[in-house]
MITIRO-963000 format. One line per 4 residues: their letters; for each residue x, y, z of C-alpha. Coordinates in nm, 3 decimals. Example, Ala and Ser with C-alpha at 12.3 -4.5 7.8 and 13.67 -1.06 7.14 Angstrom:
2
AS> 1.230/-0.450/0.780 | 1.367/-0.106/0.714
//
This chain:
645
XXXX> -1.747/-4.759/5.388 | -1.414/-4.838/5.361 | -1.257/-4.891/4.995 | -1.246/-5.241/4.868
XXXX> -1.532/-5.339/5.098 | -1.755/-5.593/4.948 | -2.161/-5.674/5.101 | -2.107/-6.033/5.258
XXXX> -2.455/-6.068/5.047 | -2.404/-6.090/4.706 | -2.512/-6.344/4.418 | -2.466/-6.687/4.438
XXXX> -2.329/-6.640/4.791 | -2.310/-6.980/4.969 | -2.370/-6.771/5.252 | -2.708/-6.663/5.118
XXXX> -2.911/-6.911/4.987 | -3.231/-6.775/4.767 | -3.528/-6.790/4.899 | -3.886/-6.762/4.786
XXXX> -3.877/-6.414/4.905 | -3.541/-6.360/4.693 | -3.739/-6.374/4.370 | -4.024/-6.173/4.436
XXXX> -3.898/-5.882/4.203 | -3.968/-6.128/3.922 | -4.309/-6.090/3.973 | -4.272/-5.712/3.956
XXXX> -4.375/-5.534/3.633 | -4.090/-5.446/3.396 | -4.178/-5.134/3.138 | -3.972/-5.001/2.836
XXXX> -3.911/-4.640/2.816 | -3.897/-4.450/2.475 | -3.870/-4.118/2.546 | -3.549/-4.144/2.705
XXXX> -3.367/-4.360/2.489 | -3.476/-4.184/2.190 | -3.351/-3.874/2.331 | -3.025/-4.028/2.368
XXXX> -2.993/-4.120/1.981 | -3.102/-3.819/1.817 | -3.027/-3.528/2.101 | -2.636/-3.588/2.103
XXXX> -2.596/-3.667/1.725 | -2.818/-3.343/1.690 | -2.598/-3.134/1.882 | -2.241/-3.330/1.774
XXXX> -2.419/-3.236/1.411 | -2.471/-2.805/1.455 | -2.074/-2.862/1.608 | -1.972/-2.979/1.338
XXXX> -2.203/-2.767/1.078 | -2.035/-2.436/1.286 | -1.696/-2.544/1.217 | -1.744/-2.645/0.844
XXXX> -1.932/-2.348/0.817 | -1.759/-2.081/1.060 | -1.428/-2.211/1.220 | -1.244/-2.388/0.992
XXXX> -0.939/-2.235/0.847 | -1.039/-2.255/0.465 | -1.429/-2.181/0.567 | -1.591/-1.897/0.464
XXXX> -2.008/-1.810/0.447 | -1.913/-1.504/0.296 | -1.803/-1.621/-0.047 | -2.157/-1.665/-0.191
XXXX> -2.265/-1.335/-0.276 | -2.647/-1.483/-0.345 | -2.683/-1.624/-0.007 | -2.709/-1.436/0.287
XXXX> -2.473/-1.616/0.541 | -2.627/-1.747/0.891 | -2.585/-1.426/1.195 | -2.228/-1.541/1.352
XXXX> -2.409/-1.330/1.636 | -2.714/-1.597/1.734 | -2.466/-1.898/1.654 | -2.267/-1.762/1.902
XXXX> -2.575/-1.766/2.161 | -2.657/-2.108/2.092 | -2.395/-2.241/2.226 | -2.391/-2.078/2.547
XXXX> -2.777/-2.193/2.532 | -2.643/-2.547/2.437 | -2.378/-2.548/2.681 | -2.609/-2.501/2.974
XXXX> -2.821/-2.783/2.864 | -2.566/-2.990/2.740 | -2.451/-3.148/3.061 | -2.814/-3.220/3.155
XXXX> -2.858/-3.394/2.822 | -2.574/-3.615/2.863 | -2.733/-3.724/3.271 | -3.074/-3.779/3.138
XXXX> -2.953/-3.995/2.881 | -2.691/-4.217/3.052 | -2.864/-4.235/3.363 | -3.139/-4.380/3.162
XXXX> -2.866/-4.612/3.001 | -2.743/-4.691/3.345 | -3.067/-4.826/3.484 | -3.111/-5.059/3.159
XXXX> -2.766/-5.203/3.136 | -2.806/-5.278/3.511 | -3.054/-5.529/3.424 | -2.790/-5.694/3.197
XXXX> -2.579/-5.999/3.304 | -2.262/-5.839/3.147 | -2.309/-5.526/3.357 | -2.488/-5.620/3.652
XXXX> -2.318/-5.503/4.021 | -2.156/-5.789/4.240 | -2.182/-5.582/4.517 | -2.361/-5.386/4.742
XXXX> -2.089/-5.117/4.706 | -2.109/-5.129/4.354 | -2.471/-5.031/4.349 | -2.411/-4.799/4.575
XXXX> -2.124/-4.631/4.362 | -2.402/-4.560/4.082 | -2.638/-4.442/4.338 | -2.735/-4.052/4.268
XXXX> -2.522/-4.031/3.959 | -2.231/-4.088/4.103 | -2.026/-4.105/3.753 | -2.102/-3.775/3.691
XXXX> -2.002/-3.620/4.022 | -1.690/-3.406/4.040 | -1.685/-3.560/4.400 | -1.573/-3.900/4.302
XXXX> -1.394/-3.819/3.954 | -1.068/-3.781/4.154 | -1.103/-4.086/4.371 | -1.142/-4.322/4.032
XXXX> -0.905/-4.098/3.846 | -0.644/-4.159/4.093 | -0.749/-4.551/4.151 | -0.691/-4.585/3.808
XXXX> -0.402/-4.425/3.745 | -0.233/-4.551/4.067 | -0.366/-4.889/4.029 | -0.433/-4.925/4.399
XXXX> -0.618/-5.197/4.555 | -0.784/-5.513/4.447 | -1.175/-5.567/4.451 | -1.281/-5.177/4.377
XXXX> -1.593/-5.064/4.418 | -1.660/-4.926/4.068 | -1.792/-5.157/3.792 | -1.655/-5.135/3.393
XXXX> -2.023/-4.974/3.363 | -1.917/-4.680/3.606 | -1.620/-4.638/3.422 | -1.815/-4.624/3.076
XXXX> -2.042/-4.413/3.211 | -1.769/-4.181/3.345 | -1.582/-4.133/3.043 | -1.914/-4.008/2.892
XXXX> -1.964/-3.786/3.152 | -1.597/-3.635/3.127 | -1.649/-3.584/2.727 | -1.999/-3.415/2.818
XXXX> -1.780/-3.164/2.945 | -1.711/-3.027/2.571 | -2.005/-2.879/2.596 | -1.844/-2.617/2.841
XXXX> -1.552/-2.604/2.584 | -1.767/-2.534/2.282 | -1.810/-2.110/2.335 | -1.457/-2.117/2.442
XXXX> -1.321/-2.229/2.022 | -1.573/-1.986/1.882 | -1.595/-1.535/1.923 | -1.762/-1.280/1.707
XXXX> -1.646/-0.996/1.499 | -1.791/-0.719/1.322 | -1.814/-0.805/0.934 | -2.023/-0.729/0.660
XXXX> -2.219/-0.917/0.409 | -2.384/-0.885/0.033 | -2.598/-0.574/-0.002 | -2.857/-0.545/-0.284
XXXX> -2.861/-0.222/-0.383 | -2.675/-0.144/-0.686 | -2.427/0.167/-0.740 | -2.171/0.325/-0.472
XXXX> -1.930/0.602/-0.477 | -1.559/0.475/-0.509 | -1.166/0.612/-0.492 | -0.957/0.561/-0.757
XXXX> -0.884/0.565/-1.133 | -1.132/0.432/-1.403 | -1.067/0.340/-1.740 | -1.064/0.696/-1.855
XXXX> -0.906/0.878/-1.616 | -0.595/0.658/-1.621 | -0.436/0.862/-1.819 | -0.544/1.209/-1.736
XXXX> -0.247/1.245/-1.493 | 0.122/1.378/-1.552 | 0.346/1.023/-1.564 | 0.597/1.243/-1.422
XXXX> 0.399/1.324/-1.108 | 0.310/0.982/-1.079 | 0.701/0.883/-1.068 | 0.798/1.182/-0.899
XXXX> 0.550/1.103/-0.576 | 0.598/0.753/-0.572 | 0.975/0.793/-0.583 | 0.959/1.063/-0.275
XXXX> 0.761/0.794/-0.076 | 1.005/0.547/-0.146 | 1.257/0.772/0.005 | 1.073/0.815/0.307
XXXX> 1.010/0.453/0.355 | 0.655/0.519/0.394 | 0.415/0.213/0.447 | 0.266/0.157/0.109
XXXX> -0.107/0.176/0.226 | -0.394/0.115/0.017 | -0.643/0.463/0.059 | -0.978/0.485/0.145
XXXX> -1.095/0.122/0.210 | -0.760/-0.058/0.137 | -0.941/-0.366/-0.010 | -0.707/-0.588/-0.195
XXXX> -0.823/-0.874/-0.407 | -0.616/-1.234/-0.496 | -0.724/-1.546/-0.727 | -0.915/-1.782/-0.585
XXXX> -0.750/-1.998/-0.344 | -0.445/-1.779/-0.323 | -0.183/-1.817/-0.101 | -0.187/-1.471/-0.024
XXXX> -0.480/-1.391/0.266 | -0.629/-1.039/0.276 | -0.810/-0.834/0.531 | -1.142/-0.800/0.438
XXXX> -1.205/-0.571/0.763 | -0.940/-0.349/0.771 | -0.716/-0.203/0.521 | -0.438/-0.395/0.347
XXXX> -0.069/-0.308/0.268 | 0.033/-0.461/-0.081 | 0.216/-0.776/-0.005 | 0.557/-0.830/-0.051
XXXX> 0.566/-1.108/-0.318 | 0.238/-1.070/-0.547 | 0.191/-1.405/-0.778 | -0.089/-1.229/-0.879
XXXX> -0.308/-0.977/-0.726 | -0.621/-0.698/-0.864 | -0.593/-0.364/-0.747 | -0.883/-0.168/-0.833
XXXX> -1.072/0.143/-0.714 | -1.190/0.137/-0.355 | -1.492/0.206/-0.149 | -1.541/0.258/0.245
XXXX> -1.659/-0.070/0.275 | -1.661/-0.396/0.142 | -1.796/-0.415/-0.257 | -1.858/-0.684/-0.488
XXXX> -1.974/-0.677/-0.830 | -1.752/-0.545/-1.175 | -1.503/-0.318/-1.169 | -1.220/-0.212/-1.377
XXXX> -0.849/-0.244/-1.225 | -0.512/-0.387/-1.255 | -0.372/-0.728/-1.235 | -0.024/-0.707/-1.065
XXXX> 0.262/-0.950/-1.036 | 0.618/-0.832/-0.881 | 0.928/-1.065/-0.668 | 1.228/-0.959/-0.611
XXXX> 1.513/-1.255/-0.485 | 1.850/-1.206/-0.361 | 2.160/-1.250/-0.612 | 2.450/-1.445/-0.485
XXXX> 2.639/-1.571/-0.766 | 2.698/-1.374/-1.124 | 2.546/-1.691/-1.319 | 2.160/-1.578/-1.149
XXXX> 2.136/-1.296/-1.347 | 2.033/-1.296/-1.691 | 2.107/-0.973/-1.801 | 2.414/-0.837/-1.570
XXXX> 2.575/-1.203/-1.649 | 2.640/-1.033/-1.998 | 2.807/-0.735/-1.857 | 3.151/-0.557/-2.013
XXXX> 3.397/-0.636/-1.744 | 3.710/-0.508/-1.643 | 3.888/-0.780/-1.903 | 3.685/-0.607/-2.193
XXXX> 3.857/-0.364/-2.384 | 3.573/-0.191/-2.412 | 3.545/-0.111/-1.984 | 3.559/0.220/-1.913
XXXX> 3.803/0.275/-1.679 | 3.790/0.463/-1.340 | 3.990/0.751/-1.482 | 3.651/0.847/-1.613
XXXX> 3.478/0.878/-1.347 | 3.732/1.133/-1.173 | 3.568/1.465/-1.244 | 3.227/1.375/-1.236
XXXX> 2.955/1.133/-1.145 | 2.874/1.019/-1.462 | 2.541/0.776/-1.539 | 2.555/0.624/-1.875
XXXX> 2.383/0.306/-2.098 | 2.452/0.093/-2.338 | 2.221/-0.213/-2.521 | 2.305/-0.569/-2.599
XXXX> 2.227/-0.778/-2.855 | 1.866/-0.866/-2.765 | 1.765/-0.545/-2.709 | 1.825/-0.543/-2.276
XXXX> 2.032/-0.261/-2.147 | 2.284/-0.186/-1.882 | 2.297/0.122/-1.691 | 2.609/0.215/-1.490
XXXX> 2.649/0.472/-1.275 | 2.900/0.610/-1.034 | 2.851/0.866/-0.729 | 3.202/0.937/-0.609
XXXX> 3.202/1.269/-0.614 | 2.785/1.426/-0.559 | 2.667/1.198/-0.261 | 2.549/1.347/0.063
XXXX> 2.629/0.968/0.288 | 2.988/0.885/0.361 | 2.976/0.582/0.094 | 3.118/0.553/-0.198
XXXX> 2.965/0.305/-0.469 | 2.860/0.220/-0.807 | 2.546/0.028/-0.927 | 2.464/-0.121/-1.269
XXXX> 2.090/-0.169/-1.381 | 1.986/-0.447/-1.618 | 1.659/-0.403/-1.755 | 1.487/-0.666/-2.016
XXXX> 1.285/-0.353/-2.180 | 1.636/-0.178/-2.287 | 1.664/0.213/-2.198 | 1.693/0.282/-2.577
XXXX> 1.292/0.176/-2.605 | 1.164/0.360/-2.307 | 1.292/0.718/-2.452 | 1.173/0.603/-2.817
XXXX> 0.849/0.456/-2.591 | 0.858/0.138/-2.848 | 0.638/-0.028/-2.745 | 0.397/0.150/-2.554
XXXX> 0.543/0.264/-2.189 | 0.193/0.155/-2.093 | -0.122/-0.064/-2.086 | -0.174/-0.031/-2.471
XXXX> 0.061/-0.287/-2.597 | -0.138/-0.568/-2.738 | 0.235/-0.784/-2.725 | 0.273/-0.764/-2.318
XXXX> 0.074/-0.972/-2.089 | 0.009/-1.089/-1.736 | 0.286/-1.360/-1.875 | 0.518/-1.169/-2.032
XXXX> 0.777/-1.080/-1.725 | 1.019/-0.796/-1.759 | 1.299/-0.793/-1.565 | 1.518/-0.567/-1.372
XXXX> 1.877/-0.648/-1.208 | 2.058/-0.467/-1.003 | 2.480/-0.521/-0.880 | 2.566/-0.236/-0.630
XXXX> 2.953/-0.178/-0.553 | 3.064/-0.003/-0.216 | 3.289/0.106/0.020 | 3.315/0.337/0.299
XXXX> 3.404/0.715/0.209 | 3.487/0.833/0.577 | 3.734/1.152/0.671 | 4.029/1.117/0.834
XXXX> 3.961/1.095/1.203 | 3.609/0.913/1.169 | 3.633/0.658/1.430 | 3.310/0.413/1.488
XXXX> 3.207/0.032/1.390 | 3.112/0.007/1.059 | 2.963/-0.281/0.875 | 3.103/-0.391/0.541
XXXX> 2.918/-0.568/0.276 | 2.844/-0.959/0.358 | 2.854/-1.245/0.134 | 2.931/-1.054/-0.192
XXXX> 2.897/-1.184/-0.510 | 3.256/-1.293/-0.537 | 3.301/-1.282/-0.967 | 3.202/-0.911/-0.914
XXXX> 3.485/-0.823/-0.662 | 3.630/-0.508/-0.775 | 3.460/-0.472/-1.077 | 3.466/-0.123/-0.940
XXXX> 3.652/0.085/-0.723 | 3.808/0.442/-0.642 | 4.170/0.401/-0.668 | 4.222/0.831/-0.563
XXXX> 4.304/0.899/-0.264 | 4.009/1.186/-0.175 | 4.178/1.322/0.120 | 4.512/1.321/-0.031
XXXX> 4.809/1.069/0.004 | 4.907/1.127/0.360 | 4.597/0.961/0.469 | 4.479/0.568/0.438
XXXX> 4.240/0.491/0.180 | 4.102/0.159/0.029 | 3.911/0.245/-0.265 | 3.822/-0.189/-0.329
XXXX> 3.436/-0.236/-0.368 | 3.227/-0.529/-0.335 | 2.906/-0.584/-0.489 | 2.584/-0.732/-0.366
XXXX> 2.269/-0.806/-0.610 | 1.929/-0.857/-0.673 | 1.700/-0.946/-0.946 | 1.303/-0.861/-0.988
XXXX> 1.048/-0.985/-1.216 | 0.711/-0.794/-1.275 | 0.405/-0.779/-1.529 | 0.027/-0.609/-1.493
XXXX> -0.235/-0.594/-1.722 | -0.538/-0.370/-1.694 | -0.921/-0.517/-1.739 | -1.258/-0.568/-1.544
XXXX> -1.315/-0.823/-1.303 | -1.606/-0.995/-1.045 | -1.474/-0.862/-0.720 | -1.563/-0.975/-0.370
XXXX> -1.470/-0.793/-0.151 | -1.630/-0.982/0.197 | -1.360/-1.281/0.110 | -1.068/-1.033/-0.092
XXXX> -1.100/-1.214/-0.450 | -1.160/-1.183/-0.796 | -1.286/-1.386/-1.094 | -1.388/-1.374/-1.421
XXXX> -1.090/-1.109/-1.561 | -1.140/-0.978/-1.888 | -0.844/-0.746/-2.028 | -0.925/-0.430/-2.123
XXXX> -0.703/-0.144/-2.180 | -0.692/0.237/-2.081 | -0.764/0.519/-2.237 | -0.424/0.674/-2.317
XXXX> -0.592/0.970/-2.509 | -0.311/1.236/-2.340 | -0.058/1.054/-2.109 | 0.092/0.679/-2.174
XXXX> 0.094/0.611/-1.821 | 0.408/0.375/-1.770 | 0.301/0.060/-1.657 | 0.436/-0.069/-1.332
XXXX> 0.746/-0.278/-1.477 | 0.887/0.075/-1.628 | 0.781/0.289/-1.366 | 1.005/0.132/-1.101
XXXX> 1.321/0.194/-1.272 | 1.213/0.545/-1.394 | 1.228/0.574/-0.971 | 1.594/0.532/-0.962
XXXX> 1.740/0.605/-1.333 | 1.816/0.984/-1.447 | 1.627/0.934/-1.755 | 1.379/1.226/-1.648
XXXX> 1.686/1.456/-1.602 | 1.842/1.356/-1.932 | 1.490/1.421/-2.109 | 1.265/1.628/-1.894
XXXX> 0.901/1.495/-1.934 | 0.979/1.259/-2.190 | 0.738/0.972/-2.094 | 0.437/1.261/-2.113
XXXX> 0.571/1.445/-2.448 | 0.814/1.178/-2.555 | 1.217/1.210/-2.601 | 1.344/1.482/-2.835
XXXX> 1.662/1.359/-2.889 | 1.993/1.514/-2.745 | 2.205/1.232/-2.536 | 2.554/1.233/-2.592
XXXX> 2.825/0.905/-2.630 | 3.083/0.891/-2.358 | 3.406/0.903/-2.509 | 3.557/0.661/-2.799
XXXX> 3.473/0.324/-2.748 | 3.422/0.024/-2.922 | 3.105/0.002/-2.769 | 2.777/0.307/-2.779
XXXX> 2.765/0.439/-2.421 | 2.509/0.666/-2.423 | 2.554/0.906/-2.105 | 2.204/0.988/-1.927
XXXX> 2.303/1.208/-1.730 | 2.607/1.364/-1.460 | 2.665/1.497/-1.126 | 2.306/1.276/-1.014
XXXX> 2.279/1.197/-0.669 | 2.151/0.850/-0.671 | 2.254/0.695/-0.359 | 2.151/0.936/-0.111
XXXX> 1.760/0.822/-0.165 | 1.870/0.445/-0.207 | 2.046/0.442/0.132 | 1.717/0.620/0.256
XXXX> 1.500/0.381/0.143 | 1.709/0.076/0.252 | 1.736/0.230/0.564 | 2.057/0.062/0.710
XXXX> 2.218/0.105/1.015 | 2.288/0.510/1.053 | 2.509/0.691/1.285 | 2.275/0.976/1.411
XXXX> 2.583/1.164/1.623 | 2.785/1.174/1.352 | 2.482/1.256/1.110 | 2.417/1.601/0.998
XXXX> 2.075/1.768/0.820 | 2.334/1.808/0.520 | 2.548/1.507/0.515 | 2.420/1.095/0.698
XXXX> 2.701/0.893/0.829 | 2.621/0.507/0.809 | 2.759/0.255/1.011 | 2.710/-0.024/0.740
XXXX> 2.660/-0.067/0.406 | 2.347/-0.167/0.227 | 2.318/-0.557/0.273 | 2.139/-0.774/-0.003
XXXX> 1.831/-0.832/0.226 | 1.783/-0.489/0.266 | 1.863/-0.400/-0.129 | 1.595/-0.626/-0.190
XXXX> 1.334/-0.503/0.050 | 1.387/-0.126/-0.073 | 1.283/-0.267/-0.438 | 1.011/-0.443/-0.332
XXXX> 0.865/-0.088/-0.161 | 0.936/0.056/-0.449 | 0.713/-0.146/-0.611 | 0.440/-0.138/-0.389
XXXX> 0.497/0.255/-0.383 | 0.482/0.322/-0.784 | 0.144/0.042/-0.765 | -0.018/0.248/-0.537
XXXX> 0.046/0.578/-0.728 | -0.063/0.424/-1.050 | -0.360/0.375/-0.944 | -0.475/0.636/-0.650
XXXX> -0.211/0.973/-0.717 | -0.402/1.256/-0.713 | -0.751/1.033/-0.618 | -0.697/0.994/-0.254
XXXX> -0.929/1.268/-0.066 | -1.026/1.424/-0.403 | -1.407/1.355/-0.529 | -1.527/1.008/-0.545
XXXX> -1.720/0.900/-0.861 | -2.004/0.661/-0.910 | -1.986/0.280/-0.987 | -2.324/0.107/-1.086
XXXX> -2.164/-0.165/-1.108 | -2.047/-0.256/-0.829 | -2.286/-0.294/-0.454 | -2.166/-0.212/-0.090
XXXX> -2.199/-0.456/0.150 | -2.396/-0.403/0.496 | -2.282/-0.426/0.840 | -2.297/-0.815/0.978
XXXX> -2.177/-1.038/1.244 | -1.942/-1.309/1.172 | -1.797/-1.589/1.369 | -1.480/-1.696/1.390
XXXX> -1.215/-1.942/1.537 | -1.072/-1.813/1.906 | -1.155/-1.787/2.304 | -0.797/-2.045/2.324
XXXX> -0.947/-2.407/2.271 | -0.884/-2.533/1.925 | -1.221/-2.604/1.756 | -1.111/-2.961/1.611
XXXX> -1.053/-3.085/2.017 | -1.456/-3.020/2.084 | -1.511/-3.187/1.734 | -1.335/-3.482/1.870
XXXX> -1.429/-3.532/2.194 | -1.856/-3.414/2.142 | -1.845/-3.657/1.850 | -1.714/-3.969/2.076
XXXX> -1.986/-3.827/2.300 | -2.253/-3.800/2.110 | -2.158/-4.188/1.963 | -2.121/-4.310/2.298
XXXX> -2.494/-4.210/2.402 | -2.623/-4.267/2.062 | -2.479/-4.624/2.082 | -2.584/-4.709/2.447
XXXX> -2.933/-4.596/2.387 | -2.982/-4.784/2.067 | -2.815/-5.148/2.207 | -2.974/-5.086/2.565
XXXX> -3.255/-4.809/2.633 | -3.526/-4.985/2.482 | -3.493/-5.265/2.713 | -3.730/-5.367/2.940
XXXX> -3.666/-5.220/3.340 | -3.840/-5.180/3.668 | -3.809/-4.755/3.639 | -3.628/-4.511/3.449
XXXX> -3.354/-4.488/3.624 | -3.204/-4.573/3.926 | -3.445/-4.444/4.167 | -3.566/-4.571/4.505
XXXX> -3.768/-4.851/4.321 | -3.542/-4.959/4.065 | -3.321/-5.002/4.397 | -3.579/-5.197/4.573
XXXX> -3.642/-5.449/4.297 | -3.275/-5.477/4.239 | -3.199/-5.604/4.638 | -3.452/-5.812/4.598
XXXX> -3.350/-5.948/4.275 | -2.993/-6.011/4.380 | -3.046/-6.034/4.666 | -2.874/-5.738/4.860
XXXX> -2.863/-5.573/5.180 | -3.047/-5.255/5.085 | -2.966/-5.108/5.436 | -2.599/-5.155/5.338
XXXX> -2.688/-4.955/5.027 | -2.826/-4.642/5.204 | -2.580/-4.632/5.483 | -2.403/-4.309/5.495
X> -2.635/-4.209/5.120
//
């Protein structure tokens, strides 16, 4: 039938008079239906409702079953299932319903057809066919023609139709993964220091491995199951499946002994908190912003430094030290440089170990922040002939612009040489505590920390704001084991100055394991097993990062050096979880677009069915009858109907 065409018989035609025989549907019995329209309340709000219960539940971002160790979380697995189940019923749902709808707002003035074509358009379900979705999607996009042959009820009933469709979405927002959840029996074997055994170890090894790691740039990986726990609603997320490196800014995190699997329960650890930020101006530091400079009287000048790399200290007024040291003359790169460490816990009360180097003090906390700064100075020290691009420092802190420098010529004064340094900078802040806390591992958080201290019945273990600087300082060399049998004296001043520079130590090779561990670019042609040529200097980004492993390394060895791979010792306290499926977001269609278009489903049929599917109607649905009565009722041309049907 061509589009647009409209039955010459339709109502109140003055071509078609009624007749007696026009109204003999209203003699035909009308019957309510309840099983449909009560289908098409609860059914779709039913299934709109689980939706919606999954996401809460499973998909959304901040969700998580897993958090309530006393309930054991729904199977992600059959979830899963139910939707495929759903989805294949879904879209028969949705038909049964609004063709139910259909057949009761037919018998409406508001939404009864004009036309024979009209009727015929909601013959067979017509809305619901992918057949004629394109031919109304295009007539109403296009606007073309005057007089079509679909009705604002089609259109109704097609948009429900189209939303149905979510149901086909809904396993494509959701996919399982293999999780755990809450065992119940008590006791496990874990990894890892206790409260005793803290400080059974050499402090020395302890530096002396982390440091070598640093070196090497290794990944600081958590052993065994590399569980990592964070204060509730953290900003940092951890991997509760597989193991976790130690973030690179901790606010605040509890590193404990680990297990294979996930635990939860009470378990002795460490809180840690470390940052390190990039120094641009002198006026960020606190410490190296009270610094002797080269207007001081009291500077040592560069004469000094001429025979020897010297590393020296000396302590201000609140206690903070300074450490400078050179490395013109011991370093295995072709750079030249200085650095000077600031340090809130001066040098002077590490080798007297006032207070404790460890987790004994009763006067640090989780609050009390030390702080470390660091200003490097460099240049490049290349032979004659080197030829290559090389990379200077960028954006230097300009107040520190030649604070040091080499003005000898070291290859003699028939050569070029620019001994000027600049200086880049960064600070870091840090604090830990030691205690017990209510771990769980299946979400990667803690609770309930009570501090509670190590016994430190043979070695003061430093705690992790010393131990990063006893990485990179000579202090071991200027007092062999002195943080495991304490400093016996011995450091001499450097020359006759106003002020007390204590020297730590000379001829210390300091920057060959910095540039290792900040890793810039490296020249490998030019680069020997004995001697690294470097195409640029260390940049502040990469000054930082190499502190920030450095913490991550020394936190690690603090709590698993000489643990990892050795024998594992029971916790009662604490219970492994079991293998479980979990569900979670993914499959490519964002959860909240099913949310959205199932609910305006599920509304639409809930809505329809209440105002209209308990009306009275000659059938069900549009069937053979319901047409009959309806041609009769009009009256229409029912051969016009089934023409072409």
């Amino acid at each position: 039938m061509p589009p647009g065409y409209r039955s010459e018989k339709t109502v109140n035609s003055p071509e078609s008079p009624e007749s007696p025989e026009s109204n003999k549907s209203d003699s035909i019995t009308r019957k309510r239906f309840y099983l449909q329209p009560l289908c098409g309340i609860f059914v779709p709000l039913a299934f709109a409702a689980y939706y919606l219960w999954t996401y809460l539940v499973w998909l959304r971002p901040s969700s998580n079953p897993l958090a309530d160790n006393n309930k054991t979380p729904p199977n992600g697995k059959y979830v899963w299932w139910s939707w495929f189940i759903i989805g294949a019923i879904g879209l028969n749902i949705s038909d049964y319903t609004l063709g139910g709808v259909e057949a009761a707002m037919m018998m409406t003035e508001t939404f009864k057809p004009k036309t024979a074509e009209q009727v015929k358009m909601h013959r067979n379900l017509r809305w619901s066919s992918l057949r004629d979705w394109g031919t109304v999607v295009y007539r109403i996009v296009f606007k073309k023609g005057n007089g079509l042959a679909f009705s604002w009820l089609w259109i109704i009933l097609f948009g429900l139709s189209v939303l149905s469709w979510s149901f086909a979405l809904s396993g494509l927002t959701m996919q399982t993964q293999d999780g755990y959840k809450a065992g119940n029996v008590p006791g496990t074997k874990v990894t890892g220091v206790n409260q005793g055994s803290m400080g059974s170890r050499f402090s020395a090894d302890i530096i002396n491995t982390a440091s070598y790691l640093w070196t090497l740039d290794s990944t600081p990986q958590i052993p065994s199951g590399g569980a990592l726990y964070v204060p509730l609603n953290s900003s940092i997320m951890t991997n509760v499946l597989k193991p976790n490196t130690l973030p690179s800014t901790a606010r605040e995190i509890f590193l404990t002994a680990q297990a294979p699997v996930p635990i939860t329960g009470s378990i002795w650890g460490a809180i840690l908190k470390y940052n390190c930020s990039e120094v641009h101006r002198l006026d960020e530091f606190t410490i190296l912003n009270r610094r002797i400079n080269s207007s001081n009287p009291a500077y040592v000048q560069p004469a000094a430094y001429n025979d020897t790399d010297i590393a020296y200290f000396y302590t201000l007024d609140d206690g903070s030290s300074i450490s400078v040291m050179s490395q013109l003359n011991g370093g295995f790169v072709n750079v030249a440089a200085f650095v000077e460490v600031g340090m809130s816990t001066g040098v002077s009360d590490i080798l007297d170990r006032a207070p404790s180097l460890g987790y004994t003090s009763t006067s640090l906390g989780l609050g009390q922040e030390e702080v470390m700064e660091l200003a490097l100075w460099q240049t490049f020290w290349n032979p004659p002939g080197t030829f290559g691009n090389f990379t200077n420092v960028q954006d230097p802190i300009q107040e520190l612009e030649d604070e040091h420098s080499e003005p000898q010529n070291p290859f003699g004064d028939g050569y070029p040489w620019d001994g000027n340094m600049s200086a880049i900078g960064i600070r870091c802040t840090s604090s830990s505590v030691t205690g017990t806390a209510t771990v769980n591992g299946l979400v990667g958080t803690y609770t309930d920390f009570e501090r509670e201290n190590p016994s430190m019945d043979r070695f003061p273990t430093p705690r992790l704001s010393i131990g990063v600087p006893l990485m990179f300082l000579p202090l071991q060399q200027a007092a062999p084991d002195f943080v495991d049998y304490g400093y016996q004296g011995g450091l001499k001043s450097l020359g006759n100055y106003s002020v007390n520079y204590t020297v730590l130590n000379t001829k210390y090779d300091w920057i060959t394991p910095l540039f290792m561990a900040a890793n810039p670019d490296i020249d490998l042609d030019e680069t020997s097993p004995r001697f690294a040529y470097y195409s640029s200097l260390i940049q502040t980004s990469e000054l930082r990062d190499a502190f920030i492993t450095a913490y991550q390394q020394y936190a690690i060895q603090l709590m698993f050096y000489r643990t990892n791979g050795g024998a594992a010792w029971e916790n009662h306290n604490v219970t492994t979880s079991t293998p479980w499926t979990i569900l979670q977001a993914g499959g490519g269609v964002p959860p909240i677009f099913v949310i959205i278009t199932m609910l305006i489903w599920a509304l639409g049929c809930a809505g329809l069915s209440l105002a209209y599917g308990f009306k009275k109607r000659w059938a069900e649905t549009l069937d053979d009858h319901y047409l009959y009565c309806l041609c009769e009722k009009m009256p229409l041309d029912i051969s016009e109907i089934l023409k072409n049907d």
